[in-house]
C-alpha positions in Angstrom: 6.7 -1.6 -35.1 3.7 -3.3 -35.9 2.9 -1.9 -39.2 -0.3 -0.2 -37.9 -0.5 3.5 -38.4 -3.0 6.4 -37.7 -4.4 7.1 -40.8 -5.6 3.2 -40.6 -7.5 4.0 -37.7 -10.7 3.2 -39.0 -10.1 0.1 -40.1 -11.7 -3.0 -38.5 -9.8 -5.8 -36.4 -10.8 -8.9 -35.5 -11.1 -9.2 -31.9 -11.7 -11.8 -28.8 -12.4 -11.4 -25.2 -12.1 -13.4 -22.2 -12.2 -12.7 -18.6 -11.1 -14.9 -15.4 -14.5 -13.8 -14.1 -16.5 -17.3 -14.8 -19.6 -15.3 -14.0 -19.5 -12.8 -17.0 -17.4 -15.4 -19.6 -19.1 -15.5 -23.2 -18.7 -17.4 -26.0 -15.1 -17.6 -27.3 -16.1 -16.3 -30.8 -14.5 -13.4 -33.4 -16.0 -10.1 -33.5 -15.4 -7.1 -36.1 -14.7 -3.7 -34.2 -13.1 -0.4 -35.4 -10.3 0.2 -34.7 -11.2 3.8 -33.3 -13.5 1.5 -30.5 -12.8 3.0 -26.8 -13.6 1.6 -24.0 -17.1 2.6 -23.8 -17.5 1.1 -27.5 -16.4 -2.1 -26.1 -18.4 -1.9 -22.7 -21.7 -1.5 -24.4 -20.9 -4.4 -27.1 -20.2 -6.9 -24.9 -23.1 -5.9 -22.4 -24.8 -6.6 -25.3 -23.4 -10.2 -25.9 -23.9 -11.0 -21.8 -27.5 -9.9 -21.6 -28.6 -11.8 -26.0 -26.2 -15.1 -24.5 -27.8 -16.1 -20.8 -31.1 -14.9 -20.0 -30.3 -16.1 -16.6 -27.8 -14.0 -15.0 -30.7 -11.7 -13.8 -28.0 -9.2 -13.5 -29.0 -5.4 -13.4 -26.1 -4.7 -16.4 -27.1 -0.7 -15.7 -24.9 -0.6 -12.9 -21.9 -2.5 -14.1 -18.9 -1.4 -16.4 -15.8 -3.0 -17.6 -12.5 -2.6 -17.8 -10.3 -3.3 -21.0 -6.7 -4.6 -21.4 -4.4 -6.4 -24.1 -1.0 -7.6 -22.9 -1.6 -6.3 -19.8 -1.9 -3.0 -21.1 -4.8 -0.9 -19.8 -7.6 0.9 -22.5 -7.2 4.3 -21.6 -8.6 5.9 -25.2 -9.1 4.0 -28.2 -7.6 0.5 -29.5 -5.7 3.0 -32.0 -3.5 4.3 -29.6 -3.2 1.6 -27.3 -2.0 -0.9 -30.4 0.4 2.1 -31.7 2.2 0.9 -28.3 2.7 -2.7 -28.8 4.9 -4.2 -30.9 4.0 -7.6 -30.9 0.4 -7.0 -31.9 -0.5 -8.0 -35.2 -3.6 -6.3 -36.8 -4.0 -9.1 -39.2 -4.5 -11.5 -36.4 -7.5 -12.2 -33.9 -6.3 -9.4 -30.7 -7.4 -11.1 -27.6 -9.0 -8.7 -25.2 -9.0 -9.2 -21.2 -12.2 -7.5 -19.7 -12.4 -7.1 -15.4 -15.1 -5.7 -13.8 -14.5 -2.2 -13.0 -14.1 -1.5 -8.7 -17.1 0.6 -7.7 -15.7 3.9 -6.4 -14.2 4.2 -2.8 -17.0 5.6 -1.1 -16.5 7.9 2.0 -17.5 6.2 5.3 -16.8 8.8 7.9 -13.9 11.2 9.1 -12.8 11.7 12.4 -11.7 14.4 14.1 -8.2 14.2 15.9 -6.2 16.9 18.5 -2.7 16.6 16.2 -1.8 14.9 13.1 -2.4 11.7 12.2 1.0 9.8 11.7 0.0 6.2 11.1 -3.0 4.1 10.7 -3.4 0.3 10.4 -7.2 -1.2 10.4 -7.5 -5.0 12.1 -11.4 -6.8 12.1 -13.2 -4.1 12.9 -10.4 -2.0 14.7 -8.2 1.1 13.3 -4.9 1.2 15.2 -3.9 5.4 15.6 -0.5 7.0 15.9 -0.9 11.1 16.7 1.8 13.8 16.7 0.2 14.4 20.1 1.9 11.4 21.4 -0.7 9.1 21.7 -1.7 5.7 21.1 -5.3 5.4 19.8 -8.1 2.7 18.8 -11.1 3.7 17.3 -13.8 1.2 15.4 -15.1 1.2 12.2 -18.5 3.4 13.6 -15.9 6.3 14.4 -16.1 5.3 18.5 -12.9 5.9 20.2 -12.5 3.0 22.5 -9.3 3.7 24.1 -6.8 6.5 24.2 -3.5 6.7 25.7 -0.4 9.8 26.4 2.4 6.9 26.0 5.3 8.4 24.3 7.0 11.7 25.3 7.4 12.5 21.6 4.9 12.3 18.3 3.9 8.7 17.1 5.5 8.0 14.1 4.6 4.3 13.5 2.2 1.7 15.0 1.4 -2.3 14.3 -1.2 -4.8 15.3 0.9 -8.0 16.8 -3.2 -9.0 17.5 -6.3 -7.7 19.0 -4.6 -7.4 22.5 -1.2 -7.0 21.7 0.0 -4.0 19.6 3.5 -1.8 18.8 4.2 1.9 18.4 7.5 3.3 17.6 8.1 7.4 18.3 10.3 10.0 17.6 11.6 9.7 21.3 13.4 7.0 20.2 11.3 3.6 21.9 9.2 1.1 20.4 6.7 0.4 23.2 4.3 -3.1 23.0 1.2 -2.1 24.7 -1.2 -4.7 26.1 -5.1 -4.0 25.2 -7.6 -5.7 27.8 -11.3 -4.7 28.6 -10.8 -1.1 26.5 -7.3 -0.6 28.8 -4.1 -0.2 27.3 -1.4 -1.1 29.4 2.4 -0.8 28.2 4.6 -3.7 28.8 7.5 -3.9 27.1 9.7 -0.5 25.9 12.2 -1.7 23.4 15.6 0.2 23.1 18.4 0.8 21.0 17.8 3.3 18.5 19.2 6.6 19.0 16.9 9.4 16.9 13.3 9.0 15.8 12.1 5.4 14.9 10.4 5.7 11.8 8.8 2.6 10.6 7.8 -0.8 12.5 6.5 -3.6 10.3 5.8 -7.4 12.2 6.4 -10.6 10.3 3.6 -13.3 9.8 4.0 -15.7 12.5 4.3 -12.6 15.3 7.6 -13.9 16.6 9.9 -10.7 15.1 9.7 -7.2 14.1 12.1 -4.7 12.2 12.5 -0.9 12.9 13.8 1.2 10.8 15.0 4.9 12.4 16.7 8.8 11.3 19.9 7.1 13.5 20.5 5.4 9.8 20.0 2.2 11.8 17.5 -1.3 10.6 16.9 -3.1 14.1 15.8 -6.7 14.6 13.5 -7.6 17.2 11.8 -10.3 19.1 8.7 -10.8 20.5 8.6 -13.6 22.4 8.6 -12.0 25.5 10.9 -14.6 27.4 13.7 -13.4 25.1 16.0 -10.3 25.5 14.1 -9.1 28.5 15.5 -7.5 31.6 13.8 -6.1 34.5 13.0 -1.8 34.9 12.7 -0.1 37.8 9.4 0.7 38.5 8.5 4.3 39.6 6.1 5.9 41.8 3.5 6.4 38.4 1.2 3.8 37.9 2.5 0.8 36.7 0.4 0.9 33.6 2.1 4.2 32.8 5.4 2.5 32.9 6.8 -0.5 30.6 7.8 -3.4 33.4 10.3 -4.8 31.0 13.4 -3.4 28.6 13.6 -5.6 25.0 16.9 -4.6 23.5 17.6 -5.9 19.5 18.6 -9.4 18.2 20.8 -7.6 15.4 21.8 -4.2 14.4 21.8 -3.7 10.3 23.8 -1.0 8.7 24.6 0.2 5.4 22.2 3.3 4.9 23.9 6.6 5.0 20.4 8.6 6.1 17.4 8.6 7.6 15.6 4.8 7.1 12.4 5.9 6.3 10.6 2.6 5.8 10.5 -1.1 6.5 9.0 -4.3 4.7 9.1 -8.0 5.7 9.1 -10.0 2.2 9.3 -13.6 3.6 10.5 -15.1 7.0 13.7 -14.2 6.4 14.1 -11.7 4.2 13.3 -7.6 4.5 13.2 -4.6 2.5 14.1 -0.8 3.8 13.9 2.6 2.4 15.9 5.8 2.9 16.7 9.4 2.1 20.2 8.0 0.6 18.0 7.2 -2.7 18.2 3.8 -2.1 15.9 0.8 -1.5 17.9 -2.6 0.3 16.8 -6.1 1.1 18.4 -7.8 3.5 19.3 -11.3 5.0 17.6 -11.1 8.3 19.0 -14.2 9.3 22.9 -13.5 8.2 22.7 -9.5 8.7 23.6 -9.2 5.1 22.6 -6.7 2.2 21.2 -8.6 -0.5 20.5 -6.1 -3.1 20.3 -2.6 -3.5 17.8 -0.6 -5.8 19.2 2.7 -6.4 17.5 6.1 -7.7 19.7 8.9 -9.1 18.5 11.8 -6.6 14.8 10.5 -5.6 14.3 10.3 -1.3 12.3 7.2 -0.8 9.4 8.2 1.9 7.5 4.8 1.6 7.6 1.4 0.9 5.3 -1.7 0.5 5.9 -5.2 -0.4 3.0 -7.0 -2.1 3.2 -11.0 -1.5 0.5 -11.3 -4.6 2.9 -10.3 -7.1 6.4 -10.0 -5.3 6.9 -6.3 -6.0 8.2 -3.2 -4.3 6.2 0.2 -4.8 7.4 3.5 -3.5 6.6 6.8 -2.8 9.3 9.4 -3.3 10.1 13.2 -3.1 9.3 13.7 -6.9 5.6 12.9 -6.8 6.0 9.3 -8.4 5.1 5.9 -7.6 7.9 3.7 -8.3 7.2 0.0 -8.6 10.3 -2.3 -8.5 11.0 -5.9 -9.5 13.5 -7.1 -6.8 13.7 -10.4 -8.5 14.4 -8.6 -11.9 18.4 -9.1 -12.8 18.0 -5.6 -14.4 19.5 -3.2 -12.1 17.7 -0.3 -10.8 15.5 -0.7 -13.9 12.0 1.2 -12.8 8.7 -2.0 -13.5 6.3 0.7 -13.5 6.1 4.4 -12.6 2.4 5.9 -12.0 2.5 9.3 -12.2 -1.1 11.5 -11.2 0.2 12.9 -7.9 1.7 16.4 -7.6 3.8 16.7 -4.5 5.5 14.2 -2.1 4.2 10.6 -2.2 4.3 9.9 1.6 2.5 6.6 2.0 2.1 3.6 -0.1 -0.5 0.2 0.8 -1.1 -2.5 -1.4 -4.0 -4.6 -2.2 -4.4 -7.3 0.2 -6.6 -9.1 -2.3 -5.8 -8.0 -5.6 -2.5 -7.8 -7.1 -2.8 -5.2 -9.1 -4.1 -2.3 -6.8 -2.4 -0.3 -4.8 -3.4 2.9 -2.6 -1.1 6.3 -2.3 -1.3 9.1 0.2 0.4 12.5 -0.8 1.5 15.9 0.1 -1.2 17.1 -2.4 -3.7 16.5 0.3 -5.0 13.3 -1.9 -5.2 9.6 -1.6 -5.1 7.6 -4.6 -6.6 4.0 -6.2 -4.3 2.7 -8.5 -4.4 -0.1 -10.9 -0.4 -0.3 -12.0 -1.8 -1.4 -15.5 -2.9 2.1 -15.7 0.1 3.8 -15.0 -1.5 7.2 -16.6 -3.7 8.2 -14.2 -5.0 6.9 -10.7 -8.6 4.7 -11.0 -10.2 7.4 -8.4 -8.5 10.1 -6.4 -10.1 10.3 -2.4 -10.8 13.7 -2.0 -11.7 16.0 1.6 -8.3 15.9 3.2 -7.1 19.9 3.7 -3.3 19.7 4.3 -0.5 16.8 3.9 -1.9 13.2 3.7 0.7 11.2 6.1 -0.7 7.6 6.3 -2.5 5.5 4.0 -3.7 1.6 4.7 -5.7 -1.0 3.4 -5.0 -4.0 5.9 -9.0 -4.6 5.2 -10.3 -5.4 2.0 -13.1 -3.1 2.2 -12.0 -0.6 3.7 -9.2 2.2 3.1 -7.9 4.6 5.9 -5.7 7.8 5.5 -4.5 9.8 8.2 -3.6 13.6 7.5 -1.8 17.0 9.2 -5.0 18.2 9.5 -6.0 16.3 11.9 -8.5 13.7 10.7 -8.0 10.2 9.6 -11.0 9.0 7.0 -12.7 5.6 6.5 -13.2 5.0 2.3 -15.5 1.9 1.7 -13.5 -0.5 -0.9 
């Protein structure tokens, strides 16, 4: 390997860090460690360096701690271990060492208090978007004050989407997507889109608004529209209040097949391109504009519950029946060869969320009753595990940069500052 070994492990190596954080750069000089250092070795040392090298950075260094990383590898014990693992380190050369500021940890916000489960959850501004087992619709704000509640669905919410502040989707397992209109704290249904023959599963919007995919238990990816002059006709409208009934019927642009169960999950990538998972063991992107399978990602005998597409870093990660999070390079010419598996949960991984503003963090909800903050450079073990949830977590998000929702069977959804 690299011709170090453990009985060396108190020798010294000659070492240099950097950061991309301009704010705590220092000098780019050598420095003499052993080799036994751990992370807390290397935190107090170069705490040391900031506070003797600028006397102006009137920083309070008692509250700050670092992370440490060569190759991309994450510090999880000693450099001893860690340089076991790579190969191409050489002990006689200087080892560069990349330091980031270590996240703060989530800290609970509030948790509210729902009639059913919580099924999804996607935060917007200031606004968290709720789909219940109880069939309704919600929006709450970030105080925990419901501002608007609504029966819309005759069966339990299974997926909802901000199209904007006014405009919003929810999919069901009564088989309709239905685009509600939200005006003075009113929401008023006007479109019910229809197709899909079992539960819809998963919606996901693209970027510009103008399309949507859905993804169902029929086996079935749909492709929408939204602009609402398009693939609309006329319903007949009952004696109920028209706000209790859609006014309009949206059928699909295109019908996508190729899954042999239940589509779980759905991910735009780009404008044109999507990603879907399913019970079949199989993750598929897809041509939106040809209708065509691109590529398929298989696993051996994992379901797929969950998927999320990260536009920092162009890759896949998934949550599966085995407890693992898979991350997957679909750019990668090497099969259904796994980028990174983090493994810290202990039951079904139901919901994954990247990072919106880091590219390396990513949150998990579980059927351990735990949500998770990953860094996928620390595949060991989760940065900090979100604790108070008493039965399945169903939901996670983290739309906002600050702030991360889950959503659980026992009826609460919670609010984690970032």
């Amino acid at each position: 390997m690299n011709g170090y070994h453990t009985e060396q492990s108190q020798q010294q190596l000659m070492v240099k860090f950097f950061t991309k954080n301009k704010k705590y750069s220092i000098a780019d000089n050598p420095y003499s460690i052993s080799s036994s250092s751990t992370s807390q070795n290397l935190n107090a040392l170069l705490i040391g360096i900031l506070k003797s090298d600028d006397n102006d950075l009137e920083t309070d260094f008692s509250t700050i701690d670092f992370d440490f990383y060569i190759n991309g590898n994450y510090l999880l014990t000693t450099l001893d271990d860690l340089i076991q693992t790579l190969p191409d380190i050489k002990i006689e050369s200087i080892i560069e060492i990349e330091y980031t500021e270590r996240n703060p940890a989530p800290e609970p916000i509030d948790s509210v208090i729902l009639d059913d489960w919580v099924s999804s959850i996607k935060g917007l501004n200031d606004l968290i978007l709720i789909g219940c087992y109880d069939t309704s619709v919600q929006i709450w704000n970030k105080t925990g004050e419901l501002i608007v509640s609504l029966p819309g669905h005759t069966g339990p919410v299974k997926s909802v989407a901000w199209i904007n502040e006014s405009k919003i989707l929810s999919s069901s397992h009564d088989q309709s997507i239905l685009v509600w209109n939200l005006s003075k704290n009113v929401l008023t249904k006007s479109v019910k889109c229809v197709g899909h023959t079992e539960s819809v599963e998963c919606i996901d919007i693209n970027d510009d608004k103008s399309k949507f995919i859905s993804t169902s238990w029929d086996k079935m990816i749909k492709l929408w529209n939204l602009n609402e002059e398009d693939e609309l006709e006329e319903s007949v409208i009952t004696k109920k209040k028209k706000s209790d009934v859609p006014s309009r019927v949206k059928t699909p642009i295109i019908t996508l097949s190729g899954h042999s169960e239940n589509v779980s999950s759905c991910k735009w990538m780009d404008d044109k391109t999507a990603c879907t998972a399913s019970w079949d063991h199989s993750i598929r992107l897809w041509d939106l504009f040809t209708g065509q399978e691109t590529k398929m990602l298989k696993s051996s005998n994992k379901i797929f519950l969950s998927i999320d597409y990260s536009k920092l870093n162009g890759l896949i990660s998934s949550g599966s029946n085995d407890s693992l999070v898979r991350i997957y390079d679909p750019r990668s010419n090497e099969g259904n060869l796994v980028k990174i598996s983090l493994s810290s949960h202990s039951a079904w991984v139901s919901s994954v969320a990247w990072s919106k503003s880091n590219q390396n963090q990513l949150v998990t909800g579980s059927y351990d009753n735990t949500a998770k903050l990953w860094d996928i450079r620390n595949p060991k073990s989760s940065m900090y595990d979100m604790l108070g949830h008493e039965d399945k977590v169903l939901c996670v998000d983290w739309s906002m940069d600050n702030l991360i929702l889950s959503g659980s069977a026992d009826n609460t959804f919670k609010m984690y500052q970032a």
